[in-house]
C-alpha positions as CSV (number, residue, x, y, z in Angstrom):
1,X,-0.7,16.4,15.6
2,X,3.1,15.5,15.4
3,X,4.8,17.9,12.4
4,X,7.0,15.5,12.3
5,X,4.6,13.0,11.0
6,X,2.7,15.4,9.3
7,X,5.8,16.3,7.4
8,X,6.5,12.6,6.8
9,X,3.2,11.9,5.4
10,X,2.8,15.1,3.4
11,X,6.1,13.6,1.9
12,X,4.4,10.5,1.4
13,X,1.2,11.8,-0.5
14,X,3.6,14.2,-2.5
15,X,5.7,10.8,-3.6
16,X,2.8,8.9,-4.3
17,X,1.1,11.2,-6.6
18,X,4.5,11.3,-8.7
19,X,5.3,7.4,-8.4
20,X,2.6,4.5,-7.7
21,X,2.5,0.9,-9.1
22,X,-0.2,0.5,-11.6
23,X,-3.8,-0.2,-10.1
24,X,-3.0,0.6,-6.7
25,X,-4.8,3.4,-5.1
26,X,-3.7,5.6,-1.5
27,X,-5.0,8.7,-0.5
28,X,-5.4,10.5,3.0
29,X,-9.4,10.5,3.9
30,X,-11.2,13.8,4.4
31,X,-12.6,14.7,7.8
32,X,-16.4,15.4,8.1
33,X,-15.5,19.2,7.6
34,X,-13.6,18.6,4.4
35,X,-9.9,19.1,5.7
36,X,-7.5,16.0,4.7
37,X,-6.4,13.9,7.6
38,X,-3.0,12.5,6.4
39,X,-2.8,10.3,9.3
40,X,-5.7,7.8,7.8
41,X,-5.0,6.6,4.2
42,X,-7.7,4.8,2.1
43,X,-6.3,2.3,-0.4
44,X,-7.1,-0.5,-3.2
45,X,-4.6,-3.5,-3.2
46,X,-5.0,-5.2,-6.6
47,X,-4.4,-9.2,-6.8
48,X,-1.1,-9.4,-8.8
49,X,-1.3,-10.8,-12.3
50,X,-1.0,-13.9,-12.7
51,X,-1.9,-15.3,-9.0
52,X,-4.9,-16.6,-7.2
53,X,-5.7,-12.9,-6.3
54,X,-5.2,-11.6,-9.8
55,X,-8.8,-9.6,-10.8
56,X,-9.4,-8.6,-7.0
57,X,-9.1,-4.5,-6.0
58,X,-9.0,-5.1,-2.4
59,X,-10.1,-2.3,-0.1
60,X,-7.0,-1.1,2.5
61,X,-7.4,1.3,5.1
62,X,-4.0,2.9,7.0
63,X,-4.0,4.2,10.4
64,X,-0.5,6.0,11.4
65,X,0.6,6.9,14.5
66,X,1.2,10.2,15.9
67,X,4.8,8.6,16.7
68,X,5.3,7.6,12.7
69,X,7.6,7.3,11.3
70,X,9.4,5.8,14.6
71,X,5.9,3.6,14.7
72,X,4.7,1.7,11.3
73,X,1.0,2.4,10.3
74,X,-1.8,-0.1,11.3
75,X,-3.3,-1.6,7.9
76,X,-6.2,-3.0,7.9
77,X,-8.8,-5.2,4.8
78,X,-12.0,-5.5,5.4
79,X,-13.2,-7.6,8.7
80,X,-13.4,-11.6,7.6
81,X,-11.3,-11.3,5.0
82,X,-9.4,-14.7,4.0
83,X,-6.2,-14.9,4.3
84,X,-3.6,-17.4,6.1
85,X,-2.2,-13.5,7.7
86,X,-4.8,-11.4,7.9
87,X,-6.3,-11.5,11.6
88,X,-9.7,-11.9,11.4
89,X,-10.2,-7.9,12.5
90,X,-8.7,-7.6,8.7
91,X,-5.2,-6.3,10.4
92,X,-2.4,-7.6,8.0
93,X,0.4,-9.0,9.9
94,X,3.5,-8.6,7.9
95,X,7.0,-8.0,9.2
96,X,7.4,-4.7,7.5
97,X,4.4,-3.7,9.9
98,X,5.7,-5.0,13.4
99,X,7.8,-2.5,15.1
100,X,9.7,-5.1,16.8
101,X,10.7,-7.2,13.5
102,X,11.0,-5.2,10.3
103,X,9.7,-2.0,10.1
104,X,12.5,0.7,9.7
105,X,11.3,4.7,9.5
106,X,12.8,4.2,6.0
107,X,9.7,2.3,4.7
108,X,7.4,4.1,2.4
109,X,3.7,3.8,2.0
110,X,4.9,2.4,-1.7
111,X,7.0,-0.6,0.0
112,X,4.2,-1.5,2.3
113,X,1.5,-1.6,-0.7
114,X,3.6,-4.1,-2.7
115,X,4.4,-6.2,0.4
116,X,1.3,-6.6,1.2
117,X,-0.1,-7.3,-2.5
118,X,3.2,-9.7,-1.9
119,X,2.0,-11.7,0.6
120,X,-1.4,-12.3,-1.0
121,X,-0.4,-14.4,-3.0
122,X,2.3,-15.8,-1.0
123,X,1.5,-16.4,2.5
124,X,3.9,-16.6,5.7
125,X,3.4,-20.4,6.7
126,X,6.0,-19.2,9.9
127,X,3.2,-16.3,11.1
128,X,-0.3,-16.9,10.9
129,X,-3.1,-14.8,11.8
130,X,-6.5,-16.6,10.6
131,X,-6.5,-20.6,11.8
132,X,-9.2,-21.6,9.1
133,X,-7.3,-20.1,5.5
134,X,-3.9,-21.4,7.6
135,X,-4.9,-24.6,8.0
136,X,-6.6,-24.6,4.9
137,X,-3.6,-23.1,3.0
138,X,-1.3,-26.0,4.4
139,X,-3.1,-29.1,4.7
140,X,-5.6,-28.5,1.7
141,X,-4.2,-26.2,-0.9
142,X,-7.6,-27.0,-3.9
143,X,-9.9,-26.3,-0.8
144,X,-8.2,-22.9,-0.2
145,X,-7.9,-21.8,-3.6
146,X,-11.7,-22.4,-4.1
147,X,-11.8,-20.0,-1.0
148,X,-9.9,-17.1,-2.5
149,X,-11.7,-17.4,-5.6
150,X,-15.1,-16.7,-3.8
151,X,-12.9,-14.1,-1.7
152,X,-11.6,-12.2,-5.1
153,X,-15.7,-12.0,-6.3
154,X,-16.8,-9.9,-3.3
155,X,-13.6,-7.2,-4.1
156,X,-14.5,-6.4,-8.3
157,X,-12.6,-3.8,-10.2
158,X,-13.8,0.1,-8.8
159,X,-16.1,1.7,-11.1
């Protein structure tokens, strides 16, 4: 285990206790023997307000590197899910996540959370990931948004 990233990510958990947007969920999973592995996160990405998504508690999970902070975290939704870019594995592609566009060691597990609840309801048309909710998205915007509306159904509040 890197100390650095364990440091990092310690940081992280202590941060996000004290400070978290409303609704959103992150914590590090626990191994089988009970001991907290900081280096895989689960989270809930709630639709914004107001948008498409709005009512949805989507399931996130975060896989960091042993190299993080100098490497962004793989995020990933559940496998299928619907979205113009999501890969169909569930990876999110967003430039805050690609090493070789906008991630910066800088970025907090916070930022990434709101980008990505960001780009729910507003897709990158420049960078998709998922050809059927693409071309959905730009050639017949009422046909997608009856999609998302069965996709925000399957992910209800957590009880």
């Amino acid at each position: 285990m890197s100390s650095i990233a364990a440091a990092r990510l310690a940081e992280e958990r202590k941060n996000w206790r004290k400070d978290h947007p409303p609704g959103f969920f992150a914590r590090p999973e626990k191994n089988k023997d009970g001991e907290v592995n900081l280096f895989k996160w689960k989270c809930i990405i709630p639709g914004a307000k107001d948008t498409l998504w709005s009512g949805a508690f989507i399931p996130l999970t975060m896989e960091f590197p042993k190299e993080y902070p100098s490497k962004p975290m793989k995020c990933k939704f559940p496998a299928g899910f619907y979205h113009p870019n999501i890969y169909p594995s569930g990876t999110v592609c967003l430039s805050i996540l690609n090493e070789d566009e906008g991630w910066r060691p800088s970025v907090s597990v916070k930022q990434v959370v709101l980008g990505i609840q960001e780009l729910l309801h507003s897709p990158n048309e420049k960078s998709p990931a998922q050809s059927e909710a693409y071309l959905a998205y730009s050639t017949d915007r009422s046909s997608y948004e009856r999609r998302v509306k069965k996709e925000v159904e399957k992910y209800p509040p957590p009880s």
